[in-house]
N, C-alpha and C positions, 0 to 999 in steps of 0.2 A: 056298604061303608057306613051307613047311619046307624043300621046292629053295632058296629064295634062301636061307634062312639055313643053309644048308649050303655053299651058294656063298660066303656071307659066311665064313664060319670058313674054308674052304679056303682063300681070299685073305689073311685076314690073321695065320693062320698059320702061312702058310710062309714058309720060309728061303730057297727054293729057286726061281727065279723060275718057271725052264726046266720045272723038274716039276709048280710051278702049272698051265704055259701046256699043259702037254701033258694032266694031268689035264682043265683046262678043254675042250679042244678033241675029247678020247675023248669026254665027254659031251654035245659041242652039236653036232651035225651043221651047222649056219646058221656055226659060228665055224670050223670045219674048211672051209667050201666060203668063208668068207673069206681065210683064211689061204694055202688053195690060191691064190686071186683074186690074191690079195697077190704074192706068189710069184712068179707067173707075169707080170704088171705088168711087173716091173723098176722099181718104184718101190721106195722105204724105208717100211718100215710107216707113216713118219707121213706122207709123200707120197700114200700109198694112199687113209690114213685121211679126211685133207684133202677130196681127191675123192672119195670114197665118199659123206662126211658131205655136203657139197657138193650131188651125184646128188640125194640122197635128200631137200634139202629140210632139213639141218638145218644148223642156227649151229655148226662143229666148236668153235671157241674156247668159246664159250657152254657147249656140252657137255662141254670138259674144266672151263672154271670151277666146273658145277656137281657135277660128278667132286671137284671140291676143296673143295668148299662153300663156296664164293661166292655 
């Protein structure tokens, strides 16, 4: 529980997207070997994401609404 809300605070503040996304990615080896995935694709990350969510059995829209709280 103290990871997520560490997770939390490092998301919401920062100023800096890029240094978010690189902090995020040093710490999660699963988001680092997506990011590779991604990459390497030749899709645009929400092209990836699409498929990805897709693969695995989940609603992507569903999943950003509840990203938004919907």
């Amino acid at each position: 529980m103290e990871r997520n809300n560490d997770l939390l605070k490092q998301i919401f503040n920062s100023s800096n997207p890029n240094e978010l996304l690189n902090n995020l990615i040093s710490n999660n080896p699963q988001l680092k070997n997506l990011l590779s995935a991604q990459k390497s694709s030749g899709m645009t990350p929400k092209q990836f994401f699409y498929q990805y969510a897709q693969q695995n059995g989940i609603n992507p829209d569903q999943f950003i609404n509840s990203l938004k709280g919907n």
